[in-house]
C-alpha positions, 0 to 999 in steps of 0.5 A: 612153765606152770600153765596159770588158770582162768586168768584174763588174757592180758594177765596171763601174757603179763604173767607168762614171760613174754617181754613185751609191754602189756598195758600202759602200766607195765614195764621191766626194771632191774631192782635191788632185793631190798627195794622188794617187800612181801606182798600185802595178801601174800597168801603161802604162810610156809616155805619149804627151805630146801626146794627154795635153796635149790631155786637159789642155786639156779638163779646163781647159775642162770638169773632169774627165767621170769621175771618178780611181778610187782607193784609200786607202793611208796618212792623206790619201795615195791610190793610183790604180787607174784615171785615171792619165792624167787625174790627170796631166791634171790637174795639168798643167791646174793644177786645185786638186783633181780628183774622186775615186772612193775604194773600198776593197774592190778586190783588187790583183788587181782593180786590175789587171784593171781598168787592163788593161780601161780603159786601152789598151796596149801589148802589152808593158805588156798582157802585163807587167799579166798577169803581175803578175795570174799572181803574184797567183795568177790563172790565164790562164782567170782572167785571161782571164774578168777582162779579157774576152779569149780564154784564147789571146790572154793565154797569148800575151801572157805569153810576151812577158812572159818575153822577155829584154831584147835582144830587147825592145832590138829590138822597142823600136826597131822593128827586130821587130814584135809578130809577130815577137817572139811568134815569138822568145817561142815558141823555147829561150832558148838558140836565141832569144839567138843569133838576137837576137845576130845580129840586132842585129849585122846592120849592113844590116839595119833591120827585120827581118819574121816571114819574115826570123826563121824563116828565121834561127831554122830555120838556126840549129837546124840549126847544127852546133855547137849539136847536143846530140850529138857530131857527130864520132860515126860511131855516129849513124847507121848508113848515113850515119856522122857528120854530119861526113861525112854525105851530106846536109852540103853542107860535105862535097859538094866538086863543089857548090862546084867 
């Protein structure tokens, strides 16, 4: 069994399988799949098939070994807080009914911290549960003490959070690595979308690593152009002029180039 982290210690019992009660608000039922509904802050957005038609095969041979955990949302509707996967488990085995732990006492902050330390993730559906956490009201030190992860590491998941969508277009077909866009997750929006721009144009390129984009990043910031000043200004320093005509503009040493 998955060891949960930082977790409370009557939350880790409710979690850990043991069948006694843990609280006023917690009891064991036998519920039908259809009487389940996916978790509102459901934090995986993928589910990988085959590992999930294993799962199925041994619920059908054995039930489920621990039980949905949810909560009531409506008369005979229940909204699962972890076990998405054995839910889906098991009603693609064709069980009847599945064994449910119902507690009423979670917060949706709760609820939350408690997919993000049961269920592995991916980065971004690790990140995307942490925001969900930081619009509940957590701070990242919270956030951190919930999960059982350093203060650093959510802070750096939460800036992956915040990525546009092109750039997570690029770590979607793994033409970036996580590494890759923390790096992009660190610069000016601005600075990010023209190098994710030239990324995604670059038609002999299909992986891009973390050299190939600070060394895009790095030219891109030094790019004329895009300088917040007016580099025609001859006022911009007073030994060199303008960087038109700058010394150190390589565009403007004509021998370099004879």
């Amino acid at each position: 069994m998955v060891k949960t982290k930082g977790l409370g210690r009557g939350l880790d019992a409710l979690l850990a399988g043991d069948l006694q009660t843990v609280g006023s608000g917690d009891s064991l039922r036998m519920l039908k799949p259809a009487q389940l509904q996916p978790g509102k802050y459901q934090p995986r957005t993928q589910m990988d098939q085959d590992s999930l038609t294993q799962l199925a095969d041994s619920i059908r041979a054995q039930g489920i070994m621990q039980p949905i955990l949810v909560r009531q949302v409506a008369p005979e509707r229940f909204e699962i807080i972890a076990g998405h996967r054995r839910a889906l488990a098991c009603a693609k085995a064709g069980k009847a009914h599945a064994d449910v732990r119902i507690d009423s006492t979670l917060s949706t902050a709760a609820a939350v911290a408690e997919n993000v330390a049961r269920e592995p993730l991916s980065p971004i559906d690790e990140a995307r549960a942490y925001q969900r956490l930081v619009d509940e009201g957590l701070s990242h030190a919270q956030i951190a003490a919930q999960v059982g992860e350093r203060v650093s590491h959510v802070t750096a998941r939460l800036r992956l959070a915040a990525l546009d969508a092109d750039t997570l277009a690029m770590l979607s077909d793994r033409r970036i690595s996580y590494a890759g866009a923390a790096l992009l997750a660190g610069v000016a929006a601005d600075l990010r979308a023209k190098v994710v721009a030239q990324m995604r144009a670059a038609r002999f390129v299909d992986v891009f690593s973390e050299g190939d984009i600070v060394e895009r990043l790095e030219n891109a910031a030094r790019e004329l152009d895009d300088a917040p000043f007016d580099v025609t200004s001859a006022d911009l320093h007073e030994s060199a002029g303008s960087c038109t005509t700058c010394p150190k503009n390589t565009g403007v040493q004509r021998d370099l180039f004879a």
